[in-house]
Structure formats: structure tokens, C-alpha cells
LOTORLUM-884109 format. One line per 5 residues: number of its first residue (from 0); for each residue x, y, z of C-alpha. Coordinates in nm, 3 decimals, always signed. Example, Ala and Ser with C-alpha at 12.3 -4.5 7.8 and 13.67 -1.06 7.14 Angstrom:
2
0) +1.230,-0.450,+0.780; +1.367,-0.106,+0.714
//
This chain:
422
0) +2.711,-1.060,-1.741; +2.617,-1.105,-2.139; +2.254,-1.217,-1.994; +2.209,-0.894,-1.776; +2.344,-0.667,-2.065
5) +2.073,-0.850,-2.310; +1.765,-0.793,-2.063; +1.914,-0.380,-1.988; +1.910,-0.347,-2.388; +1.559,-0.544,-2.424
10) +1.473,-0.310,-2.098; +1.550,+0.007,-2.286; +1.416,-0.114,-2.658; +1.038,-0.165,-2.414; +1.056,+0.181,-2.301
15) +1.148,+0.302,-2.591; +0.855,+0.139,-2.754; +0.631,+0.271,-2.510; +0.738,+0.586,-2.544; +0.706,+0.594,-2.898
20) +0.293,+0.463,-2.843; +0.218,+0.757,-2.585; +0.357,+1.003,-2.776; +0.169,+1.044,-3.070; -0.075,+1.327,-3.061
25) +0.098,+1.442,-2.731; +0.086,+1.824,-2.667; +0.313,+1.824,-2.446; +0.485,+1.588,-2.182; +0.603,+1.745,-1.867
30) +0.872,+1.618,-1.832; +0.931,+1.359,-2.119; +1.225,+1.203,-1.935; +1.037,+1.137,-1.623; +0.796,+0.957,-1.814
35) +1.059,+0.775,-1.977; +1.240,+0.697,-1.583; +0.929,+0.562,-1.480; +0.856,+0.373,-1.723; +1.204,+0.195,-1.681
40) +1.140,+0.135,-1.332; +0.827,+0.009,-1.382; +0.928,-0.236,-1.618; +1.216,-0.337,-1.358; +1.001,-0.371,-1.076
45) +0.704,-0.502,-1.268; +0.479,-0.253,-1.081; +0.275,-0.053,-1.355; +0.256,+0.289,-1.341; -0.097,+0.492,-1.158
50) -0.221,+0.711,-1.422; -0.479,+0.915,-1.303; -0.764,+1.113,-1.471; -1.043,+1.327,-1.305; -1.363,+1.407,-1.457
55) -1.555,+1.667,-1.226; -1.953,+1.514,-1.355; -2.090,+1.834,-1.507; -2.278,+1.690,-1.760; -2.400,+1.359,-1.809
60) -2.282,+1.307,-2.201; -1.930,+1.214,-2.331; -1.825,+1.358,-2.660; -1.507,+1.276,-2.885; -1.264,+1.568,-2.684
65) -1.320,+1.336,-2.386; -1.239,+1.012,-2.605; -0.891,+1.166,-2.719; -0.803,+1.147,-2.334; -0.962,+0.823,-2.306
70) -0.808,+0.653,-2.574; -0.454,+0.808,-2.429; -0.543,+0.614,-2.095; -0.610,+0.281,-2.288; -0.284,+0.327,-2.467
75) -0.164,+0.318,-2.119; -0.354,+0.016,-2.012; -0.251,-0.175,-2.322; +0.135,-0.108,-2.196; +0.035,-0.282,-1.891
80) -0.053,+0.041,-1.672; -0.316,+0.117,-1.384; -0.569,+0.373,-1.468; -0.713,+0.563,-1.200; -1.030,+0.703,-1.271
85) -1.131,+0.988,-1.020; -1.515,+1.101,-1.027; -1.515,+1.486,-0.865; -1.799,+1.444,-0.675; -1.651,+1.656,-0.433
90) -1.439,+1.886,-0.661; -1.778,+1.957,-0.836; -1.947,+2.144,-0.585; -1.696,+2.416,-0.661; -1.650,+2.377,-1.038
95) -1.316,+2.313,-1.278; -1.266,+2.730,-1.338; -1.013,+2.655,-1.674; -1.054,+2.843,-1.949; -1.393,+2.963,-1.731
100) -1.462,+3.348,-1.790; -1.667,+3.374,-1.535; -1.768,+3.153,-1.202; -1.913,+2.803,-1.279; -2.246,+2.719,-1.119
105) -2.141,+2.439,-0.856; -2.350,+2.134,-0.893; -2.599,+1.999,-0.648; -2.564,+1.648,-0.481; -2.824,+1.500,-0.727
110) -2.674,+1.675,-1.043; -2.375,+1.464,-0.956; -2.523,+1.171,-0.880; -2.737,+1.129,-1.188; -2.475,+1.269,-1.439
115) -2.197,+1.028,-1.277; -2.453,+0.743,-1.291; -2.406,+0.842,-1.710; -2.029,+0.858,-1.731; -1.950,+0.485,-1.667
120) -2.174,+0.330,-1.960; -2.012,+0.576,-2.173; -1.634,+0.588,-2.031; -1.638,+0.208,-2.083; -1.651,+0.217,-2.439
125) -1.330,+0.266,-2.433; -1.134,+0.178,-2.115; -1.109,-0.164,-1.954; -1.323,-0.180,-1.694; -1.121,-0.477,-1.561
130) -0.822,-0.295,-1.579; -0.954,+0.042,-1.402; -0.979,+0.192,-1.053; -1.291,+0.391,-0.982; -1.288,+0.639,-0.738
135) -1.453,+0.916,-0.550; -1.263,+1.235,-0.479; -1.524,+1.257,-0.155; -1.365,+0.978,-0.068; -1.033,+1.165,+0.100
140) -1.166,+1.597,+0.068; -1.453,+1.554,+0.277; -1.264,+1.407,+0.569; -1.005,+1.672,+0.559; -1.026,+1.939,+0.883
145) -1.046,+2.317,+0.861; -0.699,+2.313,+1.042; -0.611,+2.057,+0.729; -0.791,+2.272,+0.494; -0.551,+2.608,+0.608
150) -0.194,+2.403,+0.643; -0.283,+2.281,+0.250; -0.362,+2.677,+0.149; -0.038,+2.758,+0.299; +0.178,+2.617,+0.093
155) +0.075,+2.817,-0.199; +0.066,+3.182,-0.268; -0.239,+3.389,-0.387; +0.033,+3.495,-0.675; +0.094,+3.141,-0.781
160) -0.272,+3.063,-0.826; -0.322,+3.447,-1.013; -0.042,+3.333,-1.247; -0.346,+3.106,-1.403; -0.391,+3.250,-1.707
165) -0.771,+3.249,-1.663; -0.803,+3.402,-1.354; -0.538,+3.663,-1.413; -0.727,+3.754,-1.718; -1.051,+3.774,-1.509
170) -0.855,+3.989,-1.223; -0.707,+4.220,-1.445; -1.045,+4.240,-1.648; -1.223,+4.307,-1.335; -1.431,+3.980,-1.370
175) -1.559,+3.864,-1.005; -1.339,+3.536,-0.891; -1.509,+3.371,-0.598; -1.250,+3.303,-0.315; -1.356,+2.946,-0.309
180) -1.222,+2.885,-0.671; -0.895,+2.912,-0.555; -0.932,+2.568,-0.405; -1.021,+2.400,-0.699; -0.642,+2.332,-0.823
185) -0.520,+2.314,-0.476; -0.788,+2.019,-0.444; -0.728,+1.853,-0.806; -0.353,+1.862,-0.661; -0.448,+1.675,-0.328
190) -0.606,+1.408,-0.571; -0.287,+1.318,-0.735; -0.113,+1.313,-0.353; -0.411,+1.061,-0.208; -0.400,+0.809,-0.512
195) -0.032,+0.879,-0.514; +0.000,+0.972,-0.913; +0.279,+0.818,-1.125; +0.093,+1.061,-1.415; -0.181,+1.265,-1.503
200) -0.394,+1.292,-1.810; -0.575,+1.559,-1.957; -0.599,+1.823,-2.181; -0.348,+2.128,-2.231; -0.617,+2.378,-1.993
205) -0.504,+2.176,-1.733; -0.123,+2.211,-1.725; -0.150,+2.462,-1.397; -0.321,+2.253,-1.200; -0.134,+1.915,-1.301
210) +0.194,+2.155,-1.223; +0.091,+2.274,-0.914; +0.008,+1.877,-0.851; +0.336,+1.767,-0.905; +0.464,+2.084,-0.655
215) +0.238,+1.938,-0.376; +0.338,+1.567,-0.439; +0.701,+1.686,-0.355; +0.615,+1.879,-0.041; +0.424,+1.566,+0.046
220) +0.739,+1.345,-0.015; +0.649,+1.143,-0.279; +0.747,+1.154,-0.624; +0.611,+1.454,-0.859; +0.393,+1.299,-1.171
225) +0.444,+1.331,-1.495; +0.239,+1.579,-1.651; +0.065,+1.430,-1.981; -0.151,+1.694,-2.155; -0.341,+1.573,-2.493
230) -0.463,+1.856,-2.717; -0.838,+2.038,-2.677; -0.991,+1.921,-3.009; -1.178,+2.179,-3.194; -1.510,+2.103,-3.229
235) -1.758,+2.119,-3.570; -1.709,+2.534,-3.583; -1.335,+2.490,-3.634; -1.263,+2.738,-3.403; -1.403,+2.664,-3.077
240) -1.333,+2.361,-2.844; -1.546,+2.070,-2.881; -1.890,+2.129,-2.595; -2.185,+2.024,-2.557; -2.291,+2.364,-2.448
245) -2.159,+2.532,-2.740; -2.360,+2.260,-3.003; -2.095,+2.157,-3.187; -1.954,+1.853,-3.028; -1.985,+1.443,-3.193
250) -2.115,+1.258,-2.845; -1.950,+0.933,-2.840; -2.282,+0.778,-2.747; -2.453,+0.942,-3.094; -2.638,+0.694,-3.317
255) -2.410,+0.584,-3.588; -2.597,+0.771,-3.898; -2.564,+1.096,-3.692; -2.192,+1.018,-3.600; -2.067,+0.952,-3.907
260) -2.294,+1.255,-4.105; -2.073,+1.488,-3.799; -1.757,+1.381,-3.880; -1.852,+1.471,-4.254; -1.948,+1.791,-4.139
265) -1.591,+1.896,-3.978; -1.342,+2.112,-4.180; -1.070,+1.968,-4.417; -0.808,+2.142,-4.234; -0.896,+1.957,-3.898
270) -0.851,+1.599,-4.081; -0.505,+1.537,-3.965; -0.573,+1.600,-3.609; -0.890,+1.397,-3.617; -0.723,+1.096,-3.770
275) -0.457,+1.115,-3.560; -0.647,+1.185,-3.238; -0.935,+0.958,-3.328; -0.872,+0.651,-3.514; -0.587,+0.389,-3.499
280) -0.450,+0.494,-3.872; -0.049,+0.422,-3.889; +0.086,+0.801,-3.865; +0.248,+0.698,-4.210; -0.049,+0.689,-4.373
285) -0.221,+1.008,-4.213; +0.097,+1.174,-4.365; +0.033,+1.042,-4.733; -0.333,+1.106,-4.679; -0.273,+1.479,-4.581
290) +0.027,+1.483,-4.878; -0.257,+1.329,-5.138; -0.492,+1.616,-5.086; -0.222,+1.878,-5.100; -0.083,+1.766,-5.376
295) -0.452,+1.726,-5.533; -0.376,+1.337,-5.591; -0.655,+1.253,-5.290; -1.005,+1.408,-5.295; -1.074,+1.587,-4.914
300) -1.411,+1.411,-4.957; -1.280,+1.045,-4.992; -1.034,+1.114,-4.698; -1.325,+1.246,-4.471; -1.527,+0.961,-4.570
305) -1.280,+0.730,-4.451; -1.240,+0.939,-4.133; -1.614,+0.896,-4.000; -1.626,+0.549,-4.138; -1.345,+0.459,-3.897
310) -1.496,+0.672,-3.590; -1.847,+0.535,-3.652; -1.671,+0.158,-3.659; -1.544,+0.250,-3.340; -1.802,+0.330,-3.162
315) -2.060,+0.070,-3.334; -1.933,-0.146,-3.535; -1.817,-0.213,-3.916; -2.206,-0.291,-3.961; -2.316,+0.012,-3.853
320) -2.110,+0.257,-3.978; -2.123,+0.070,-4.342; -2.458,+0.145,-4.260; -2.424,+0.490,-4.183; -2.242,+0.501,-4.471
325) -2.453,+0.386,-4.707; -2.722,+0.645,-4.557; -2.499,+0.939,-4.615; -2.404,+0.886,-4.977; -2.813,+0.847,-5.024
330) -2.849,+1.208,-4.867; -2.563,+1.356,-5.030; -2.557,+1.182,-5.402; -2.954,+1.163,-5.446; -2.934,+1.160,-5.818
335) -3.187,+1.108,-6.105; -3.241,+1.258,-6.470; -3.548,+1.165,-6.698; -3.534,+1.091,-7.062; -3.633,+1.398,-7.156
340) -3.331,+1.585,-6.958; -3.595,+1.765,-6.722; -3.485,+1.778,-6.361; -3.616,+1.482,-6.101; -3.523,+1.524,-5.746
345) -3.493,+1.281,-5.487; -3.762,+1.404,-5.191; -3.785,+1.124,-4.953; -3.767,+1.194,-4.606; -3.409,+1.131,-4.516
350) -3.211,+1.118,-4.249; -3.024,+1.467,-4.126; -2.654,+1.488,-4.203; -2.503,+1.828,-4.013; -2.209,+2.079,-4.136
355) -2.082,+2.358,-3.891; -2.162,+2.669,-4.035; -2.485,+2.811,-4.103; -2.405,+2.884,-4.468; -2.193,+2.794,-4.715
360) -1.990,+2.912,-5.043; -2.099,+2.735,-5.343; -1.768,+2.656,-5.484; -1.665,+2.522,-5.144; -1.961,+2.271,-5.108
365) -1.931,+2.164,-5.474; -1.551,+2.081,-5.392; -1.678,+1.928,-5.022; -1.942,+1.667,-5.175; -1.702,+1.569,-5.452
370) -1.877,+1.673,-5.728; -1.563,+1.853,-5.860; -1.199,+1.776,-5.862; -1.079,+2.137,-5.747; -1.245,+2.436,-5.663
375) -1.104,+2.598,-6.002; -1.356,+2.354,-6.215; -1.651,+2.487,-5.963; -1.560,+2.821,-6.041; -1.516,+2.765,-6.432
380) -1.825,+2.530,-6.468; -2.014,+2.873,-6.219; -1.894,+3.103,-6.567; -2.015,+2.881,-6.792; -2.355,+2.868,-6.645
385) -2.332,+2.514,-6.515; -2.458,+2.533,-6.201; -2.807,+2.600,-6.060; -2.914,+2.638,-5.726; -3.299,+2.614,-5.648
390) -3.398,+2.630,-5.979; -3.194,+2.934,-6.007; -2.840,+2.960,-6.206; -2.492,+3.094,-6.073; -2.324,+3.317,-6.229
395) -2.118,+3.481,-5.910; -1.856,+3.241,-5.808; -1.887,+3.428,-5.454; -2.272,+3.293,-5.425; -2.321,+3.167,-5.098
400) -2.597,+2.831,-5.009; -2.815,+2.900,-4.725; -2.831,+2.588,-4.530; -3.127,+2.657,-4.297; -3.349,+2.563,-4.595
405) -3.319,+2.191,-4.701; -3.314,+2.037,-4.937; -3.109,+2.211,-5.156; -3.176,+2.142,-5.536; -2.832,+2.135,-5.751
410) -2.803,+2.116,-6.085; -2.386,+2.020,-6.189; -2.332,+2.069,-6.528; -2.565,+1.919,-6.767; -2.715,+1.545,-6.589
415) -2.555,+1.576,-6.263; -2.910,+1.654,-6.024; -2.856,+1.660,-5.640; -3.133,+1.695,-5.347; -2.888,+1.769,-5.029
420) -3.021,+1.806,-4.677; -2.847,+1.959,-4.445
//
């Protein structure tokens, strides 16, 4: 009896330790003590759990949204789990219509091809390959009947599907919706019921369709997945979700000087999320990293430069990104002064480091590239007359830096010269 009580409590302590792995940077878990059931019974059965992610192929380039997803699925094979990795080959001739506006353009047969061709190389990165099950959503929807096609619309309601925030806000904005976009969920659903689903990944614009998944799964007699929905990280603007389309996206298959001159390009306040997204950092130290800055004892620009030095190693190696490093503080700290005090910039042709806006206040990019301890010295050295910009001096603390024109020729205080490119 003592020996069964000691494996239930060294049971309970593994779940519990799992748990505690998955959750960080969770959005939200639906429901949390599902997960935590199945997870139990997996460990008393010893059958790991099938945690599935679809990716409909609509472009052929992975950027570091699709990692935070990716890295939550290795989490999952590192506790032991089955990924399932579903390529939409079929679901893509309609489109994923979340968060869409307006209808998607469906993809042709060789779109698909060529841009799932392009996923693999890239997905692998970061997932196992030995430890993940590849498969084709053509596979099961293209054998399924007309007759199949109606008894699977029938279980749902055109209500339910309007309920989706983005199509109710394209119905009541009199926005066209395409009747055949109303399969897409209803088809994402019948994914999780043909690879039968223990949980599905993905990001927090996909909580109808994993809900209406788990709805289907019970009609279908089996067991309704748990819903695991990572956040949509916000891309170089700030504001925006990370896309391709939109330009201001970090593509996981970047060279390492561009990669790392990106993630010095994001905003401070997007730091915590990155780290904790994005890089293996304790969650201890992310929270005396974000309590240094606040409290002024931790630069923003020593934090970020920790932040794409550990995103860079990631992806390429301590070499590289020491590398890309290295190449970055030559862009951004090309100094030099002559004995006679006159002004000698750096002008070699340098590799481009990016920022997300297309200009700039001057006391925020002083503060940004270090070159001051707080953004009160910028504005006190701006009074005194100790900054020049181009040749030009400051004396408007509100002076904004174009940054379509590079480089840009500081002068900081008296012997501090800087050639920036953006």
C-alpha cells in the first residue's frame, strides 16, 4: 500500500511539473484541468498525449510568431508527447478566414506544394523530426462524400459559426463572406476528430475553431481536446501581429546579422514577452530584468542586447550571433575623434540593422543606443547644446531623426561621434 501511495504522489509531483513547463507564456488553456487529467492518465498508461498543430501552407517562410507555437510543441515533446503536425493542403484551397477582413485568395495545387516543400527545413529547427507525425489534411477531406459533407454541416448552426467574431464583424459591416468559408472551422474541427486530438496548439485567433473542435470530437464520441492557445506576438511596429505581409516580422530562417539587428529594432515594452516567448531565460530572471529597467538599475539597451543575442544563438549558433553581435555594436557605436577635436565619421559600407518606425524622437534613440542613462540627461545635454544631428545642433527636445536617410551623423556631448545606419 506505502509503495502505491509513493508512485500516486510521484504521479501527481510529474504532472504537476509538466504543468508548470506548458504553462508559461500560456494565453489561455481551455480547460486547464483537462490538460492536467490527461496528463495523469498519460503518465499512468504510458501512452503520450497527440498534440496536434495545423499550418494551412500560405506562404513558404516561417517567422518567430510561428516559433512561439513551435517551441510550445517541443515543450511537449520534451515531456514525452506525440506531435502531430497537419499540413492543410486541403484546408488551403479555402483559406484560414481568422482575424481575415475580407475573403482569402485560396491557393492553387502548386502554391501548396512548393510553399509546403519550405515549411519542413524550417519547422525542423525546432521540433524533433524523430519525434513528429507529418500529415496531410487531404489525406481524410478529400475522401469525404457530399452526403458526408451535409451530415458534418448539420451539426452546426449558421449562428454558431456568425458568433466568430470576424465574420460577425464582416456580416454586420456588410463585408461579402463566401459560403464556402463557413467550412473552414467545420474542416479544422474534422482534423482534430481523424488524428483523434488529445490537444491543440495555436494562437489565441484560433480559440473558435479549436472550440468548435472539441464540440465535434464529442458528437463523434471521443474525448474533446484541450484547447492550448499561445499569444499572437506583435511584430517590429508594436502594434500589429507579426506577418510577412505586413514587413515587420524576424523570419526564423534570417541570416544571423539581420536577426539579431531585428530583435534590436523591437520596442522596450515588448521585451518581457519576447524573452519569455522566445528564449529559454528562467522566468525569475525575466522578472529582475524587467524590475532593473524600471527601477533604472538595468539599461533597456543591455537587456535587448541580450535578447537578440539569445534568439540569434538559437537559431545559429553562439558563433554566429557573437558574430552578429560584434557587427551591430560596429554599426551602432562607430566612433572616432581626431586630435584636433574635429569630427571623423565612420563611412564604411556596413551591414543594415532595422528599427520599426520610419522616424524617430531624438531623446528616444539617444536613450535606445545607450548613449545616455535616462531620457532626462538626453533632454538636459539637448538644452545645453550637446547634441548635433547632421552637422546641425538640437535645441528642441521634441526634434525628431528621419531614418530613411542613413547614416545619421551624431555628435553626444563633446567626443562622443556616431555614424548610425538604419
Amino acid at each position: 500500500m506505502r509503495e502505491v501511495e509513493m508512485g500516486d504522489m510521484e504521479l501527481e509531483s510529474e504532472a504537476q511539473r509538466q504543468l508548470a513547463v506548458l504553462r508559461r507564456g500560456a494565453a489561455e488553456i481551455v480547460a486547464e484541468e483537462g490538460l492536467a487529467a490527461k496528463i495523469r492518465t498519460s503518465l499512468k498508461t504510458g501512452k503520450p498525449l497527440r498534440v496536434k498543430l495545423g499550418a494551412d501552407p500560405s506562404a513558404p517562410d516561417l517567422h518567430l510568431g510561428h516559433a512561439v507555437v513551435l517551441d510550445k510543441l517541443r515543450q511537449f515533446q520534451q515531456l514525452g508527447h506525440q506531435v502531430v503536425f497537419i499540413i492543410g493542403d486541403y484546408t488551403a484551397r479555402i483559406g484560414d478566414p481568422s482575424g481575415r477582413s475580407k475573403t482569402r485568395p485560396p491557393l492553387t495545387g502548386e502554391q501548396i506544394d512548393a510553399n509546403a516543400k519550405t515549411y519542413f527545413e524550417q519547422v525542423y529547427r525546432i521540433l524533433d523530426p524523430q519525434k513528429t507525425e507529418v500529415r496531410y489534411n487531404g489525406e481524410w477531406l478529400s475522401k469525404l462524400s457530399f452526403e458526408e459533407i451535409i451530415r458534418l454541416a448539420s451539426r452546426f448552426t449558421i449562428q454558431q459559426i456568425l458568433e466568430r467574431d470576424d465574420f460577425a464583424k464582416r456580416y454586420h459591416g456588410q463585408v461579402p463572406i463566401f459560403f464556402h468559408e463557413f467550412f473552414y472551422p467545420l474542416m479544422q474541427a474534422y482534423d482534430s476528430v481523424a488524428v483523434r486530438a488529445d490537444v491543440e496548439l495555436g494562437g489565441t485567433d484560433q480559440k473558435f475553431n479549436f472550440l468548435l473542435a472539441r464540440e465535434l470530437q464529442e458528437q463523434s464520441g471521443q474525448e474533446a481536446q484541450v484547447a492550448f492557445m499561445m499569444p499572437i506576438l506583435p511584430g517590429l511596429d508594436g502594434v500589429q501581429k507579426m506577418s510577412k505581409s505586413l514587413g515587420n516580422y524576424i523570419g526564423i530562417a534570417e541570416n544571423p546579422v539581420d536577426m539579431y539587428g531585428k530583435c534590436m529594432s523591437i520596442p522596450d515594452g515588448l521585451m518581457e514577452q519576447y524573452f519569455t516567448l522566445l528564449t529559454g531565460l528562467p522566468e525569475t530572471d525575466v522578472a529582475g530584468m524587467v524590475h532593473g529597467i524600471a527601477s533604472g538599475t538595468v539599461h533597456p539597451m543591455v537587456a535587448k542586447k541580450r535578447l537578440a543575442y539569445l534568439v540569434t544563438e538559437r537559431f545559429h549558433g553562439a558563433e554566429q550571433a557573437v558574430i552578429a553581435q560584434s557587427n551591430f555594436e560596429k554599426i551602432f557605436s562607430g566612433r572616432a575623434s581626431t586630435a584636433s577635436g574635429d569630427i571623423a565619421y565612420e563611412d564604411a559600407d556596413l551591414p543594415a540593422a532595422y528599427i520599426g518606425n520610419t522616424d524617430v524622437g531624438v531623446v528616444d534613440l539617444l536613450f535606445a543606443l545607450g548613449e545616455v542613462p535616462s531620457k532626462s540627461e538626453a533632454r538636459r545635454l539637448i538644452q545645453q547644446g550637446g547634441i548635433e544631428v547632421n552637422g546641425e545642433r538640437v535645441s528642441d527636445i521634441g526634434f525628431r531623426v528621419r531614418l530613411d536617410h542613413s547614416p545619421v551623423r551624431m555628435r553626444v556631448g563633446k567626443k562622443r561621434f556616431l555614424a548610425v545606419k538604419f
